[in-house]
Structures are given as C-alpha cells and as structure tokens.
C-alpha positions in Angstrom: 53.1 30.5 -1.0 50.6 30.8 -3.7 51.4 29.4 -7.6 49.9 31.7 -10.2 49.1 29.7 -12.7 48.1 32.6 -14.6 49.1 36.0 -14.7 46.0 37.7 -16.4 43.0 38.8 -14.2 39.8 37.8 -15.3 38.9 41.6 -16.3 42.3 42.0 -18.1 41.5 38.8 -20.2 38.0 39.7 -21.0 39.2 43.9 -21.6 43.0 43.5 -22.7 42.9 40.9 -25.4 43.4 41.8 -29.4 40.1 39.5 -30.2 38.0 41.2 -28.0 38.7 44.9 -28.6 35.2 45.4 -29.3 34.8 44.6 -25.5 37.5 47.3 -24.7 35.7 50.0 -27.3 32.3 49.7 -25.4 34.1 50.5 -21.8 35.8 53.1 -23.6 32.6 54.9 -25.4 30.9 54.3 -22.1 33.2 56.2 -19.4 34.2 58.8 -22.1 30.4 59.4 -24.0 31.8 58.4 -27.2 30.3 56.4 -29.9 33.5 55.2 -31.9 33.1 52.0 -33.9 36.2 51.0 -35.0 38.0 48.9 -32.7 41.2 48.7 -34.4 41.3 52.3 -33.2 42.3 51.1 -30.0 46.0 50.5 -28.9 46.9 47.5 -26.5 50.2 48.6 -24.2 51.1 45.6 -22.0 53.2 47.1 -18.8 55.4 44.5 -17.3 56.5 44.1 -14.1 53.9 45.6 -12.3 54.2 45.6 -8.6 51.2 45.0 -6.7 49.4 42.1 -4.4 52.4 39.8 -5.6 51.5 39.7 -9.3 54.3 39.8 -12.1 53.9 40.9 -15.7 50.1 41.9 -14.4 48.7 43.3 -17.7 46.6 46.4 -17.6 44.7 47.6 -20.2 46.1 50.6 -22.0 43.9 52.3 -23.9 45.5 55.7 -26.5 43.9 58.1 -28.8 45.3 61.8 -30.1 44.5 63.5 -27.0 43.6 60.6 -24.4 45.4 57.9 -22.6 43.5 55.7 -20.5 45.2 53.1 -18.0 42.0 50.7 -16.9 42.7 48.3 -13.9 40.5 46.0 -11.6 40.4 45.4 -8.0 38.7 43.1 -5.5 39.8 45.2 -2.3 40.4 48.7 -1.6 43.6 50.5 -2.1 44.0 54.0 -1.4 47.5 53.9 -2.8 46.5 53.5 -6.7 47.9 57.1 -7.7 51.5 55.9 -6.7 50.7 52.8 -8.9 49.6 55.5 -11.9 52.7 57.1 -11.8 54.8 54.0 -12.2 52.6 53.3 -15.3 52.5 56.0 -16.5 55.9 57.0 -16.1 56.9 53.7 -18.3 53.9 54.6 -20.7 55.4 58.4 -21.8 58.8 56.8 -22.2 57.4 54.4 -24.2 55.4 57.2 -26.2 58.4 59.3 -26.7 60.5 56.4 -27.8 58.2 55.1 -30.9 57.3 59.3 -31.9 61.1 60.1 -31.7 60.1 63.4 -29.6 63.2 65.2 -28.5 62.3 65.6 -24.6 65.9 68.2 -24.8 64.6 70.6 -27.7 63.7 74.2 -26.8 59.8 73.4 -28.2 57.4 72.4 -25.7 56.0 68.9 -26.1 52.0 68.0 -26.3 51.4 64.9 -24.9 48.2 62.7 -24.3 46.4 63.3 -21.1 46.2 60.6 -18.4 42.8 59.2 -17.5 42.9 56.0 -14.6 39.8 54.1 -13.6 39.9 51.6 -11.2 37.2 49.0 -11.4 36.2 47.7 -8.0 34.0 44.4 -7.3 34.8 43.0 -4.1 32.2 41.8 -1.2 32.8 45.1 0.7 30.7 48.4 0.1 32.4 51.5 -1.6 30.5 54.5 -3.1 30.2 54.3 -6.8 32.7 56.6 -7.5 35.6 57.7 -5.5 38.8 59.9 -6.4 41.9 59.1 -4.9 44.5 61.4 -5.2 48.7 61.4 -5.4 48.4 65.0 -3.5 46.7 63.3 -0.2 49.6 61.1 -0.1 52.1 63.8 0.2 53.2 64.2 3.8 52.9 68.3 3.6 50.1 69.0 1.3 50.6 70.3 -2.1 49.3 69.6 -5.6 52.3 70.3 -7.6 52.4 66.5 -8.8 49.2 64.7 -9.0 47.7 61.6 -10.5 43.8 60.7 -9.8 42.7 57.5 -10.2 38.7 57.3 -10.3 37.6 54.5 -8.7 34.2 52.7 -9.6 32.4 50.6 -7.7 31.1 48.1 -10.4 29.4 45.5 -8.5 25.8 44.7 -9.2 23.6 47.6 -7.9 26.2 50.3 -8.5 26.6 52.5 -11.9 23.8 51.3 -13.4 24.1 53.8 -16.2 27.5 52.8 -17.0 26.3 48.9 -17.5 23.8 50.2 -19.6 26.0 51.7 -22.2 28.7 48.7 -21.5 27.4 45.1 -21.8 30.5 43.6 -21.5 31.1 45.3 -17.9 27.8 44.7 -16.3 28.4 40.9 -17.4 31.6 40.5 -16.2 30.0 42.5 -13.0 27.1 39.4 -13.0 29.4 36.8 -13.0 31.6 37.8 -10.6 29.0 38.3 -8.4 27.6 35.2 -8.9 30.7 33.6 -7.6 30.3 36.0 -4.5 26.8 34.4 -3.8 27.7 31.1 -4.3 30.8 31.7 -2.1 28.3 32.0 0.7 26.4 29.2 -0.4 29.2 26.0 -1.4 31.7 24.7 1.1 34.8 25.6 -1.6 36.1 28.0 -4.1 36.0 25.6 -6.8 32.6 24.8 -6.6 31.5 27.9 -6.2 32.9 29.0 -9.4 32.1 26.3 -11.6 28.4 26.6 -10.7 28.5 30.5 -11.4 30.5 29.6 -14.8 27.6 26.9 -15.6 24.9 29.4 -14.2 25.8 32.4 -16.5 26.1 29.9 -19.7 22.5 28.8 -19.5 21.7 32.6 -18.8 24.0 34.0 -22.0 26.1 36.0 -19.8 29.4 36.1 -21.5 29.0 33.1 -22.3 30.6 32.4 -25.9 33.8 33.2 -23.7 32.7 31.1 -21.1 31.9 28.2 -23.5 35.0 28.3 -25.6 37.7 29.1 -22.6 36.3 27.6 -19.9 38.9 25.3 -18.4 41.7 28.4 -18.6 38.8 30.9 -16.9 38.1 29.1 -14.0 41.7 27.9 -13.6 42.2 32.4 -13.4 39.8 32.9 -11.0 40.6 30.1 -8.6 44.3 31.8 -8.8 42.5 35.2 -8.0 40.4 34.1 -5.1 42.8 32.0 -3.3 45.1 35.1 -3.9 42.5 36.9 -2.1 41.9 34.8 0.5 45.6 34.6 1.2 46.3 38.1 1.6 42.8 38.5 4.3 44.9 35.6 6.4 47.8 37.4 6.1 46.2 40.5 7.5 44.0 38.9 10.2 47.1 37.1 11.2 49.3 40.6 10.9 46.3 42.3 13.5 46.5 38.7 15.9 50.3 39.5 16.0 50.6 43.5 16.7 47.4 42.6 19.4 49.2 40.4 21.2 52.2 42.5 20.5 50.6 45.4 22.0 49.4 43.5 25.2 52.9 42.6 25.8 53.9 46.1 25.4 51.1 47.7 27.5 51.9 44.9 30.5 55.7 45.6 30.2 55.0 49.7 30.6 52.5 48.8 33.3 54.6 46.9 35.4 57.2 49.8 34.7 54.6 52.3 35.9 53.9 50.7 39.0 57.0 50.0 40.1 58.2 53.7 39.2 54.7 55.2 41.4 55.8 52.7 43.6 59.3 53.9 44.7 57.7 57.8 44.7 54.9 56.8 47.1 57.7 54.5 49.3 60.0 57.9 48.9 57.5 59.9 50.2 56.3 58.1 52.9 60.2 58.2 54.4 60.6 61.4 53.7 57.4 62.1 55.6 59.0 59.5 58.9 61.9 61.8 58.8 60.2 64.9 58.9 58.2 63.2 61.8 61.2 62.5 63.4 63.0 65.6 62.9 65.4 64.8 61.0 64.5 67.1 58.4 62.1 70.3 57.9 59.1 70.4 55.4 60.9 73.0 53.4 63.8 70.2 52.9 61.5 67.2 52.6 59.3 68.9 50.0 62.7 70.0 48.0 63.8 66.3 47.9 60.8 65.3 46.1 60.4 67.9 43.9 57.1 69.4 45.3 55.5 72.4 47.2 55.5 72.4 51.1 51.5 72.5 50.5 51.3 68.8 47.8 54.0 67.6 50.6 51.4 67.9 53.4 48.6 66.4 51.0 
C-alpha cells in the first residue's frame, strides 16, 4: 500500500495555488483566447473527496467567471471515464454556487447558471492525439444525449499543442520538466534519481525554476508520491491480465475436457447404435431417431 505523503499533484500545486494565480490566468487566456490581466479575477474552489486512482481531498483547479466555469485536471494515463468524474464535480460545484448566490432552485423563474468547460491535461509516456473529446453520452448503455458532460482532453507533452505553450509559459514548463523526468526514467536505475537530476536540470535551464528553487524538497517529495503511484497501479494491472490469463487457461482446459468427454459419449453412442443396427436389433429409422439425426447423417 502506497503513503501519500502529499495530496496535491504537481500540476495542481503549480495551477491551484493563491500565489501563483498568475500561472492559472495564463492557462486560462490561453485555452479560452482571452487576454485578462487581473488575476484576482480568478476564483479557487477546492473539491474534496475526489474519487479517483486512490487519491483523497485531490484538489482540482476551479476556475469561475460570469458566464464560464472551468474544472482543469491532469493525468498521467488515459481514462475514458473523465465525464462521470465531471459530473461529480460539477454536481458539488452548482450546489456550492447556489448556496453562496442564495438562488431559489424551487421558484417559478428559470435560473442562468455558468457553463461547464473540462480540460484534461495529459502527459504520460504513451501517445494520444492532441486533443480528444470524451463524452458522458458514449458511456450510456443505449445511446442518447439527453445528459452530457465533455471533457477535452489535451495531450500536453512536449511536441504536442505547440500553440497552446506558446501563449502559456507556465504549461509548456511544467510539460519540460515532466518530461525530463520521463527521459531520465529511461536513463537512471531509480525514481529518485531520476527526478532530482530533472529538478537540478531545469534550474540551471530557468524552467520553473524560482518554484523549483524555493520548494524543492516538498516538489520532489510530490512527484516521487506520483510516480510510485503510477508505477503501482501498472503492477496492479499487469498482475490483474497474469491472473484472468491464467484464469482463462484454466477455464478453456476445464470446457475442453468437458467437450471431449461430451463428443466422446456421442461418437461411443453412435458406434452402438450402429452394432445394433448391424445386428438387427434395431432399424435405421429407429437408430437414427435415438440420436437425434436423419437416416442419411446416420449412415455418414
């Protein structure tokens, strides 16, 4: 069982924190071509008790305007069921919303609320496109898109959405660093290593590093907790396929021995059944009716 030592991911520290807003108002500007400047525009909603990959209290960056609210996430592996996780979210964010503006959800006047907008940020060491819509309505066992929730997935390692990191520093370094620990990955015989060489790396290139420099312990100490969390699950799952293999062997020798012995017992059937006919004893006609086939697949 894995300690989590932390319960921030790397992005949500860099994106989700009050003294780094003006991180959080670049990404923002960048997916939705504005040029706001104020960051203390910005709202901060922390969701607790998130459920997903085993992490508690996992903060997500919640960001709310007049007509807008965006729920911003980031993910190291593919997950087709993200719109299921949007609704939880959002379900808790529009109670929250209607709480704090006193809205009366049981008057006879229709309610404006803000519209939902859900990016997933992916960096992980398998290739996605850049940008991918996954849908509520394709989860839906008969297909209908009465309820939906879309969450836009964007594939922001190095090499994808260039013109995204060009309008968001703050991404495309957080992008380079993580992919730095990637490389080293394949490079260092351990996790740790590889990520205190990326961390020392990306200082000396200025690549977040002011955050690097002053929080360096408490970063790498999050991303060791997110890479061994990583590594657990793809045990888990390699371990999961060994298990329904061998499971499935097991199965498929158990219903083979059941089918031979069953086409056994037809063929010894038949080949009395053929003796007494021989014999005699009975006709074709009556032979063929005791096994349940034609005088002509009797004399086959």
């Amino acid at each position: 069982m894995i300690q989590k030592k932390h319960k921030d991911k790397l992005f949500n520290y860099i994106f989700g924190r009050e003294e780094r807003k003006d991180y959080l108002l670049s990404l923002y500007n960048a997916l939705n071509d504005k040029d706001y400047t104020n960051p203390d525009d910005l709202t901060i909603t922390t969701i607790e008790d998130a459920i997903y990959l085993g992490y508690k209290n996992d903060v997500s960056c919640l960001v709310t305007s007049d007509e807008i609210v965006s729920l911003y996430e980031q993910q190291s592996t593919f997950n087709p069921n993200m719109p299921i996780r949007g609704i939880f979210y959002f379900s808790k964010l529009y109670e929250k919303y209607v709480t704090v503006n006193k809205l009366n959800i049981y008057g006879t006047s229709q309610l404006t609320l803000p519209t939902p907008q859900y990016y997933v940020f992916y960096v992980g060491d398998v290739s996605y496109p850049e940008r991918m819509e996954l849908k509520l309505s394709d989860m839906f066992a008969s297909k209908t898109d009465v309820l939906e929730c879309t969450a836009t997935m964007l594939n922001i390692n190095v090499g994808f959405n260039q013109e995204l990191f060009s309008k968001c520093k703050p991404l495309y370094e957080y992008s380079y660093f993580i992919d730095k620990i990637y490389r080293n990955k394949k490079i260092y015989d351990t996790i740790d290593i590889a990520v205190d060489k990326a961390v020392t790396q990306c200082i000396e290139e200025g690549v977040l590093s002011d955050l690097l420099l002053a929080h360096r312990s408490e970063v790498t100490d999050m991303l060791l907790t997110e890479f061994n969390e990583e590594e657990y699950i793809e045990m888990v799952k390699k371990e999961c396929i060994e298990i329904g293999k061998k499971r499935g062997l097991e199965i498929g020798e158990k219903r083979g021995l059941e089918i031979g012995k069953k086409r056994g017992l037809e063929i010894g059937k038949k080949e009395i059944i053929l003796e007494m006919i021989k014999d005699g004893i009975i006709s074709p006609e009556t032979g063929a009716e005791k096994l349940g086939i034609s005088v002509d697949e009797l004399k086959m």
